[in-house]
N, C-alpha and C positions, 0 to 999 in steps of 0.2 A: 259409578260415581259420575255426576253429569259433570256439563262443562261450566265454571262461575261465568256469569256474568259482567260485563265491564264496570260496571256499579260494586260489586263485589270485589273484583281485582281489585278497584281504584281501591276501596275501599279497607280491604288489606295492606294496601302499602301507604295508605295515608295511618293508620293506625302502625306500622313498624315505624313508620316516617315520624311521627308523635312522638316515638319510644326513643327514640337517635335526638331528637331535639332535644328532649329533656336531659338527656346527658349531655349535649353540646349545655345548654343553658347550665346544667350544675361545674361546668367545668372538668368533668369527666372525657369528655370526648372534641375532637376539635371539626370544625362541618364537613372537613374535605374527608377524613373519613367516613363521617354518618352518610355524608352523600354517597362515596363507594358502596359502604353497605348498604344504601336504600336499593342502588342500580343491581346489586349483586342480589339481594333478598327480593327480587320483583322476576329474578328468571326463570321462578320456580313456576310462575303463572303460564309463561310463553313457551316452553321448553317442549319438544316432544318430536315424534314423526316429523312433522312439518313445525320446525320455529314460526312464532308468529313474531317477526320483529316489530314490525309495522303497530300493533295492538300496543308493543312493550313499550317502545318511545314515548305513542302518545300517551298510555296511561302513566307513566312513571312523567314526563314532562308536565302533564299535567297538575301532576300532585306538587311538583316541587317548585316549576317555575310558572304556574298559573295560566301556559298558553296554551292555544287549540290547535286542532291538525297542521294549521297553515299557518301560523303563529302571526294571525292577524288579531286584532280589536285587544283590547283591554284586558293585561292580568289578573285573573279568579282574584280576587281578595281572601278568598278563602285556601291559599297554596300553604301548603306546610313550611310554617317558617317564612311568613314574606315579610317580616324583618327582623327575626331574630339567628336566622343563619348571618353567618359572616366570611369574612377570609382568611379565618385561623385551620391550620394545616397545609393549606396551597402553599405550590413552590413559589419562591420570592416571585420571581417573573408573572406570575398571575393576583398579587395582593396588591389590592388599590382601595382597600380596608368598605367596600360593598358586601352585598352579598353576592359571594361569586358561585352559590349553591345556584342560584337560581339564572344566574346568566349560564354557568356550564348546561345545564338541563335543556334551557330554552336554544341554544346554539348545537345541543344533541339534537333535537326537532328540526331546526333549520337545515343541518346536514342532511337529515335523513330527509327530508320532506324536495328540499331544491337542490342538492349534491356539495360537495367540496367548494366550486367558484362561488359558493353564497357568500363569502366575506370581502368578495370581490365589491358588489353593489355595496355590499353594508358598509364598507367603510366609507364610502363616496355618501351617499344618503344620510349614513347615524355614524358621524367619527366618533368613536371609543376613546378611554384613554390607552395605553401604549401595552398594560396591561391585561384590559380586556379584550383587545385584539391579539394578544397572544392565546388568554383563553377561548376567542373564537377560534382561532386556526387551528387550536386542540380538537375543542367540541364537534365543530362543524365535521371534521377530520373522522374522527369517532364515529359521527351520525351518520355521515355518506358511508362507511364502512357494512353501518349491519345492513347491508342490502340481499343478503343470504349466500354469498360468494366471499366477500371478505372479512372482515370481522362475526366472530362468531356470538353467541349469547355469553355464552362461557366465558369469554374472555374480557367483558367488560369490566368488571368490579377488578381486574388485574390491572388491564388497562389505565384506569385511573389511579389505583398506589402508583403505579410504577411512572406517567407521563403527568401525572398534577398534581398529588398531594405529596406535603413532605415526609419522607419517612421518617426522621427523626421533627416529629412535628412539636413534641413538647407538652404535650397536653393529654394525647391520648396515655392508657398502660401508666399512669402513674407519673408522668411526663416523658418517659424511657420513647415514645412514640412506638411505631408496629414494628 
């Protein structure tokens, strides 16, 4: 079996990514979930001999929060959800009723792309409100991780139940949450 292509990658988790919207939009599911499963449902691409984390950021950022390798110029208008995600599921400390699908994605990129100190400039440059600078300290945190020594592929979609979404979120399971 060969290897897909990043056009195909993208293109499978923008199509899983679809699938998770649509139950956020019916009320079935809440984004900080779908968002865990899109990061969790994308490792299956990167995973192997050598992880490719580097590939997985940018394609999975890509799809969600519209930005490029270096997370300059203008978000894709075409990102999954670029307004109909929201901040249902996140822990209180990160709800400032945006979408916070796509600022965690794009602050997964900044980590990984300029390291941990990235929200150092950002807050001086782009002050956030109180919230999304808790979500950057997450993200960012996150992203400098998968550098292939610390944070694993594996353990990202845990990582986010357990540090951003709520578990008793209310919406997923019936409202019972995970």
């Amino acid at each position: 079996m060969s290897e897909r292509t990043t056009a195909q990658k993208r293109g499978a988790i923008r199509i899983y990514a679809m699938a998770r919207l649509a139950m956020v939009k019916s009320g079935t599911m809440c984004s900080c979930h779908a968002m865990s499963d899109i990061w969790g449902y994308a490792t299956q691409f990167y995973t192997g001999w050598n992880n490719d984390e580097e590939s997985y950021v940018e394609d999975v950022s890509f799809v969600l929060a519209g930005v490029n390798e270096w997370c300059t110029g203008i978000p894709d208008p075409k990102r999954v959800g670029a307004s109909e995600f929201t901040d249902s599921g996140f822990k209180s400390e990160f709800r400032d009723g945006s979408n916070q699908v796509q600022h965690f994605s794009a602050g997964v990129m900044a980590g990984f792309q300029y390291g941990w100190w990235f929200g150092i400039p950002h807050r001086i440059l782009r002050p956030d409100t109180p919230q999304d600078t808790a979500l950057n300290d997450q993200s960012t945190a996150l992203g400098a991780g998968l550098d292939g020594i610390g944070t694993s592929l594996d353990e990202v979609k845990d990582k986010i139940d357990r540090y951003i979404c709520e578990k008793s979120c209310g919406v997923c399971n019936g409202g019972k949450g995970r």
